[in-house]
Backbone bond lengths (Angstrom), bond angles and torsions (degrees), N, CA, C in turn:
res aa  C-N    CA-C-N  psi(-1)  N-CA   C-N-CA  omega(-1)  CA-C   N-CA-C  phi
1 X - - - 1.444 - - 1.526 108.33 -
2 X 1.104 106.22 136.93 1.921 125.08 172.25 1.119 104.93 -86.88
3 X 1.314 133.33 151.73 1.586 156.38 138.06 1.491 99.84 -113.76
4 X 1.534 106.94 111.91 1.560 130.42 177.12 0.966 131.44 -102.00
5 X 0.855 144.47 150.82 1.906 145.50 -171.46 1.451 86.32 -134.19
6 X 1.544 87.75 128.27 1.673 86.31 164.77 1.944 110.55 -119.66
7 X 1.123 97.75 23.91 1.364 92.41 158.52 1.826 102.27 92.77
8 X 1.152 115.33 163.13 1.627 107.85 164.26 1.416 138.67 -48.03
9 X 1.189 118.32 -9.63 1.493 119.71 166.62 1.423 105.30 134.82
10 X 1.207 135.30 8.46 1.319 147.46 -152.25 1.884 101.05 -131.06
11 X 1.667 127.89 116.93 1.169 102.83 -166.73 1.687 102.37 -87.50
12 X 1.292 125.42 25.47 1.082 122.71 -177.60 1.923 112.68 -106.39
13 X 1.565 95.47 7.12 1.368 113.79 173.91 1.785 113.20 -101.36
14 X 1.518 94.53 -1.51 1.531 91.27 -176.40 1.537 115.17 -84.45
15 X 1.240 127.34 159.42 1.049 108.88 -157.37 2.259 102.83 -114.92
16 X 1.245 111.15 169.86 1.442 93.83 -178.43 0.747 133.43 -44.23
17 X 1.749 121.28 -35.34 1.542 147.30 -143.15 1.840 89.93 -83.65
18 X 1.093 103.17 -58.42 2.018 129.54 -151.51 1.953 74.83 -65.94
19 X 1.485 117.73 -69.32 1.341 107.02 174.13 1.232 152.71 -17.73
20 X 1.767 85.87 -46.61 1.631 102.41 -177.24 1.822 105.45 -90.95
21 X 0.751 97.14 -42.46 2.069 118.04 170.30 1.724 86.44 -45.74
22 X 1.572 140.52 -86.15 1.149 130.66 -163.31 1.712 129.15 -45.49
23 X 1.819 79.47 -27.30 1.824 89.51 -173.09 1.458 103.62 -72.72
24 X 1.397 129.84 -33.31 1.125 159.85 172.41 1.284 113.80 -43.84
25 X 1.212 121.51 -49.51 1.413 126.83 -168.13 1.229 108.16 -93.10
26 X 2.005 100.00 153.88 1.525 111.30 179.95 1.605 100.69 -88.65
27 X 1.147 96.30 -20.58 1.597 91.90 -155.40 1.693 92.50 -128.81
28 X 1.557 111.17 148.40 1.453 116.29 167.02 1.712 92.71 -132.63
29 X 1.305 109.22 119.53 1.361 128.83 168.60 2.071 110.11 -85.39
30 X 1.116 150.33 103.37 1.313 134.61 155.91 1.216 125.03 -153.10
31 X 1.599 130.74 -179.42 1.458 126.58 157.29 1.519 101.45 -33.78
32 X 1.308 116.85 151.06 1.854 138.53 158.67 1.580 110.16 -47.94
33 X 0.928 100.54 -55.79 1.812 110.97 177.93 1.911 115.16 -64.97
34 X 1.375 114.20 -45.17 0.943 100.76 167.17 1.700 111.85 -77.46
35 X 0.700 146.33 -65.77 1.691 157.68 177.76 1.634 96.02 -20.94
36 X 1.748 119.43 -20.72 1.577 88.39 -162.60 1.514 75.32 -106.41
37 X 1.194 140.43 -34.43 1.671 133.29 174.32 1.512 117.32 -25.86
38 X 1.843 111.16 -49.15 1.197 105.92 155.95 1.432 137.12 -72.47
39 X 1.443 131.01 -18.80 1.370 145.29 -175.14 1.709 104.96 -22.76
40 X 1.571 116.27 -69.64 1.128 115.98 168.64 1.704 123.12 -9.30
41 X 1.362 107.36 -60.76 1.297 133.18 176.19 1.788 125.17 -63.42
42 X 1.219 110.29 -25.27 0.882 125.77 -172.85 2.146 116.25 -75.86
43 X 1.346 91.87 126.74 1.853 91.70 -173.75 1.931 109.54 -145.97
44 X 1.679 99.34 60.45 0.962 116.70 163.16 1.855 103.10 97.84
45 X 1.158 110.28 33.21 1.443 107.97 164.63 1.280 95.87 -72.63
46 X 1.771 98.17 -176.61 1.633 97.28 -175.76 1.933 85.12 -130.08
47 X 1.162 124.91 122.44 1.077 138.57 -161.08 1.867 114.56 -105.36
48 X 1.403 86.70 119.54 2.140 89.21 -174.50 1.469 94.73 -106.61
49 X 1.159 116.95 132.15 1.691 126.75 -175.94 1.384 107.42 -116.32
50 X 1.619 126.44 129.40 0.935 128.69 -166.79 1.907 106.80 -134.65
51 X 1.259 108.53 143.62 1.478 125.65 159.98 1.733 99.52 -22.20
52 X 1.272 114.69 161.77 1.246 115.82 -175.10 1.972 89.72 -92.92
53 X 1.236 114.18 -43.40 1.288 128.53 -161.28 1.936 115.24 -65.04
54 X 1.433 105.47 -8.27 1.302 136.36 -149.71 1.457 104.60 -106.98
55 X 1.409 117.66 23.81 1.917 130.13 179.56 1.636 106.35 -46.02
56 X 1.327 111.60 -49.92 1.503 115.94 173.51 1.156 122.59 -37.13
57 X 1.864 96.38 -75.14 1.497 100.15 -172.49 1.255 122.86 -92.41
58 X 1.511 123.54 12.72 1.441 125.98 149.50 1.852 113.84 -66.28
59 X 1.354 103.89 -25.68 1.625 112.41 -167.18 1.660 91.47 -81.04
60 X 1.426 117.58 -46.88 1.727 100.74 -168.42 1.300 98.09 -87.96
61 X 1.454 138.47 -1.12 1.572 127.13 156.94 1.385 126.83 -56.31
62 X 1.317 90.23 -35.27 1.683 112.76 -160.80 2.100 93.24 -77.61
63 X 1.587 104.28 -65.01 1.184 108.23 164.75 1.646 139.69 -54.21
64 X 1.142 115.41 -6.77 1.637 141.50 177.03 1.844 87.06 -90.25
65 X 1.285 127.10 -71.21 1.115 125.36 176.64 1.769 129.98 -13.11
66 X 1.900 74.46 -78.82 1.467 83.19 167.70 1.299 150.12 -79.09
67 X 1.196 102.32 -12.63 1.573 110.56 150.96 1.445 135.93 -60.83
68 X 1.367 101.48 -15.68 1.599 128.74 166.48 1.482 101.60 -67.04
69 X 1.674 126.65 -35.71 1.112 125.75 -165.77 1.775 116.55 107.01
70 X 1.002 106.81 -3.33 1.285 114.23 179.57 1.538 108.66 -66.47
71 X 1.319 116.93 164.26 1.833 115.10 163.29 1.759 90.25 -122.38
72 X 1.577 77.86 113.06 1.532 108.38 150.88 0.813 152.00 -113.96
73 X 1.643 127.36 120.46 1.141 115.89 -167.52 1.989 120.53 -99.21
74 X 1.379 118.56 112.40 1.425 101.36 -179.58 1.094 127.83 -103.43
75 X 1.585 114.74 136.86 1.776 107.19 -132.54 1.402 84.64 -129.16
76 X 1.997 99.00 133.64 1.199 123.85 -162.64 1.543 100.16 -127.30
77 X 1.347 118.49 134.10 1.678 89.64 170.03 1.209 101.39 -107.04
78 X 1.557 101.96 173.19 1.126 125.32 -171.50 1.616 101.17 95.43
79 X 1.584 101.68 -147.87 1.275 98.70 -178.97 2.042 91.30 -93.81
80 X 1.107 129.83 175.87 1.053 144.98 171.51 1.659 151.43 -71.46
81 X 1.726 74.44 -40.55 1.229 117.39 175.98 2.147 113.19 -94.05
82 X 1.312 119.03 -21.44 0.950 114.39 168.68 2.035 122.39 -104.21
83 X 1.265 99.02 109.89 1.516 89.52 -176.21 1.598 116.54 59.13
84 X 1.414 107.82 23.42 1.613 105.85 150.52 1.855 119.05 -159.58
85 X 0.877 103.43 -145.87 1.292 127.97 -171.54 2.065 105.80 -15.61
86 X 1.128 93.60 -57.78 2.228 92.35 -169.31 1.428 90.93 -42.48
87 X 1.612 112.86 -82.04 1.218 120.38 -166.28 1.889 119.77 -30.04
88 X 1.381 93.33 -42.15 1.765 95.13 -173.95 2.160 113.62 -66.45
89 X 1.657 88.62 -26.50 1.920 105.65 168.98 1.962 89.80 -63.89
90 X 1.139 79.99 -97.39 1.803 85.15 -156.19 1.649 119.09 -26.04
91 X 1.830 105.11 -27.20 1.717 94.60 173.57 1.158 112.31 -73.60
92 X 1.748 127.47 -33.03 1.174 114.18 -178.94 1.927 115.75 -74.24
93 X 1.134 91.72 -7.41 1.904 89.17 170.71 1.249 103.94 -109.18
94 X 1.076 144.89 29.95 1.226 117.11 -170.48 1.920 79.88 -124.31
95 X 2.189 130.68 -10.39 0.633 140.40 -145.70 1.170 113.09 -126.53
96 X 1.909 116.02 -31.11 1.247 112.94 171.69 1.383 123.05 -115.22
97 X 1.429 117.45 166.71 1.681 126.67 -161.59 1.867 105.99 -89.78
98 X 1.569 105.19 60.21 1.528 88.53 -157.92 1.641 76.34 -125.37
99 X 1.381 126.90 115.96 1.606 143.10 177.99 1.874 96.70 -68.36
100 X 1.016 105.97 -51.51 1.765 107.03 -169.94 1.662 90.97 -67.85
101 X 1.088 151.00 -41.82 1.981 146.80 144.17 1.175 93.23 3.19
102 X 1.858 111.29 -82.13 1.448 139.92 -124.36 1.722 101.18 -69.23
103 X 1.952 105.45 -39.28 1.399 115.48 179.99 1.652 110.82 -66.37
104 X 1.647 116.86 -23.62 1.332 101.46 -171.20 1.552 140.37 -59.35
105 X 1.274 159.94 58.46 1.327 147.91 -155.66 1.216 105.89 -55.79
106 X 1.621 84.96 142.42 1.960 89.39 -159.84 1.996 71.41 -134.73
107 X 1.468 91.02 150.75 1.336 122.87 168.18 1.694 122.06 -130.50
108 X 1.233 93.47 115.02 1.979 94.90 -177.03 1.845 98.43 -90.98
109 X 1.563 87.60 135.23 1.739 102.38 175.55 1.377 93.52 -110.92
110 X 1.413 111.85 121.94 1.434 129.55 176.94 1.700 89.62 -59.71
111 X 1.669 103.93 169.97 1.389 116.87 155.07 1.449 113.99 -163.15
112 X 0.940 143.56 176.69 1.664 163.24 -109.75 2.134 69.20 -118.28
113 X 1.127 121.47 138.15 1.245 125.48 172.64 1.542 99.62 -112.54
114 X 1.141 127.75 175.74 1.440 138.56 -164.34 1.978 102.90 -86.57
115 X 1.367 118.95 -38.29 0.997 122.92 -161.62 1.943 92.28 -95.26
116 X 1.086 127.31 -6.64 1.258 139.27 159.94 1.383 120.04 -68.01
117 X 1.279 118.47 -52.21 1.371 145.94 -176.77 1.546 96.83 -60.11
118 X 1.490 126.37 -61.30 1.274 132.02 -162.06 1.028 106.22 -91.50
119 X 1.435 141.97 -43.01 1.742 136.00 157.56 1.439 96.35 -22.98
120 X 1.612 118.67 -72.27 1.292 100.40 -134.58 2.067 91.92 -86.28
121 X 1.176 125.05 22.83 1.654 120.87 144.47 1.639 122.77 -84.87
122 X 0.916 115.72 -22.35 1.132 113.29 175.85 1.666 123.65 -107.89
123 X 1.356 108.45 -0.21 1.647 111.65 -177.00 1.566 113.57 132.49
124 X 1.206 120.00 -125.14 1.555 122.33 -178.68 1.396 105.95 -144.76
125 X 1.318 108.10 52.99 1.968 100.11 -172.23 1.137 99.90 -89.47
126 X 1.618 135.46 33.83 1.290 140.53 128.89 1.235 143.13 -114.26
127 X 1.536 100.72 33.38 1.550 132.74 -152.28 1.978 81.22 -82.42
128 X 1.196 142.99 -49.44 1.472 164.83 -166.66 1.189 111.05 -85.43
129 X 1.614 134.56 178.47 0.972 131.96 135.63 1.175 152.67 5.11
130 X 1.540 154.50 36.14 1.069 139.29 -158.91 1.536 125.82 -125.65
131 X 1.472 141.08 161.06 1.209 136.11 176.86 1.534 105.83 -135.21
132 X 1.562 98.54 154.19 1.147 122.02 179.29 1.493 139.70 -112.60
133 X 1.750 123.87 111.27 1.355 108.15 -134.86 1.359 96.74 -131.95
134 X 1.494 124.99 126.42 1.651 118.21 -172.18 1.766 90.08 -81.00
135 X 1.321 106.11 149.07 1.564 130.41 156.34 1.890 111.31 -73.30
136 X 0.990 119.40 -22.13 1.349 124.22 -150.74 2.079 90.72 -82.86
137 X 1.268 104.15 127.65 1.669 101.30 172.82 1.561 99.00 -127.01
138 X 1.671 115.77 66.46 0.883 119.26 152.03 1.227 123.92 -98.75
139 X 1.765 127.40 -4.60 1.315 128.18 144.07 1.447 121.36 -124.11
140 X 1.190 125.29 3.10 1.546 126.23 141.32 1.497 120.94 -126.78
141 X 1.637 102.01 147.51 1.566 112.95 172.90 1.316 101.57 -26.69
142 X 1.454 102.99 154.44 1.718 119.37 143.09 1.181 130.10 -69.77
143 X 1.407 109.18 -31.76 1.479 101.81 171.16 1.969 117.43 -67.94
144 X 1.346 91.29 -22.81 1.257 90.97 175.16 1.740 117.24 -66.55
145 X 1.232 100.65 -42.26 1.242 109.17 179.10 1.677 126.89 -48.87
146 X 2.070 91.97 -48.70 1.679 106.41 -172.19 2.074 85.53 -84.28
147 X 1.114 138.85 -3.40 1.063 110.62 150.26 1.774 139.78 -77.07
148 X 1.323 111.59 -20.95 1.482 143.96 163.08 1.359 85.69 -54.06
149 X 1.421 121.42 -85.56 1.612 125.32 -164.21 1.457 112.03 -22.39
150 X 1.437 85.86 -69.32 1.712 112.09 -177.46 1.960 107.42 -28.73
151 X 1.740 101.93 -65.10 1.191 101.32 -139.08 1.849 87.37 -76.11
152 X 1.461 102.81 -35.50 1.796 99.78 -170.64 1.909 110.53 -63.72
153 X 1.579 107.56 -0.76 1.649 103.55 -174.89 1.590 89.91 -93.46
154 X 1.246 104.30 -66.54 2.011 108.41 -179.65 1.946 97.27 -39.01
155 X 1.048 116.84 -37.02 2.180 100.72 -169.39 1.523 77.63 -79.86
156 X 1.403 149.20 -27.74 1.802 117.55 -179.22 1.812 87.31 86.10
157 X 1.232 104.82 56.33 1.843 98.14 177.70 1.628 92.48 -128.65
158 X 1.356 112.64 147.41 1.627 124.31 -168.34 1.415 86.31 -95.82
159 X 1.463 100.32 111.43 1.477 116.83 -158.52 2.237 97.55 -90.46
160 X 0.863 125.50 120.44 1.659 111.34 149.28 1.233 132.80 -91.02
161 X 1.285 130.57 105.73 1.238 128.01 157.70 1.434 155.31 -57.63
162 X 1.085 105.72 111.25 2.112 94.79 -147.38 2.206 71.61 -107.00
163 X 1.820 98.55 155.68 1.084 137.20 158.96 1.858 88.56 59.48
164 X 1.272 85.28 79.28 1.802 78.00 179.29 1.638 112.05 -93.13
165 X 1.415 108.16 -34.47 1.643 106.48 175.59 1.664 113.66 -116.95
166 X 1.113 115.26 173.27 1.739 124.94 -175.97 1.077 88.07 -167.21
167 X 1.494 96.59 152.38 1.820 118.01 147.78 1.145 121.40 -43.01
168 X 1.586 143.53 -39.57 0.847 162.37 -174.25 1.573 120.68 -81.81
169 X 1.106 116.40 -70.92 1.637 131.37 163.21 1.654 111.47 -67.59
170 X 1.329 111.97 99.57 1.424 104.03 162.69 1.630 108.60 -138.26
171 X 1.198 111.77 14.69 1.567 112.10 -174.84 1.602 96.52 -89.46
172 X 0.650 137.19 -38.72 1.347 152.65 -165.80 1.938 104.83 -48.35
């Protein structure tokens, strides 16, 4: 099984690897929005479309899959590994009692992350130091968060903020 980044939304951000991984696969498990970014690409996978909100049970779909034997690819944009898709695999294995999980080899395909994409339009204001901090406290407090804020503004670190607004969160 793959974990893919498909880059910022642009298919000219995808990278060979994520390419060859899609051509590859029987199956593409993801959010609706990402799944149709790849469509272009697509030549008879069989495609599971999921809620954006639905990280879990896109991760044990994807992993139910491949334990079947299938090659799947579950397609995250951005990079994969930041604020999406890897992390949501490994919590659900690292959490459930499922042995056919444990056999799967999973491979993460980096991709072009969002705060990558926009650095390099505006210059290198991540050429230094910097950290990256979601707004979203749909799995940690806020206070946790406005303490993160706090401490990464006092160290003078060129902070990025991923998921700054929602329908939901606007007091903030």
């Amino acid at each position: 099984m793959a974990i893919v980044g498909t880059g910022p939304g642009d298919a000219q951000w995808l990278s060979p690897e994520v390419r060859d991984v899609l051509h590859a696969a029987t199956d593409w498990v993801g959010y609706t929005t990402y799944l149709n970014l790849v469509e272009p690409l697509k030549h008879g996978q069989q495609c599971h479309p999921f809620d954006n909100r639905a990280e879990l049970e896109r991760a044990c779909m994807a992993l139910d899959l491949a334990a079947e034997g299938r090659a799947v690819a579950l397609v995250s944009s951005g990079d994969p590994g930041i604020y999406a898709m890897a992390a949501a695999v490994f919590e659900v294995l690292e959490q459930a009692d499922k042995p056919a999980w444990q056999r799967v080899e999973i491979q993460v395909c980096p991709g072009i992350s969002a705060m990558q994409a926009a650095a390099a339009q505006v210059g290198a204001p991540l050429g230094h130091d910097f950290c990256t901090i979601s707004l979203s406290d749909i799995l940690k407090p806020w206070p946790v968060i406005a303490q993160r804020l706090a401490a990464a503004a006092q160290a003078d670190f060129v902070i990025v903020l991923y998921n700054s607004v929602s329908k939901q969160r606007t007091w903030q």
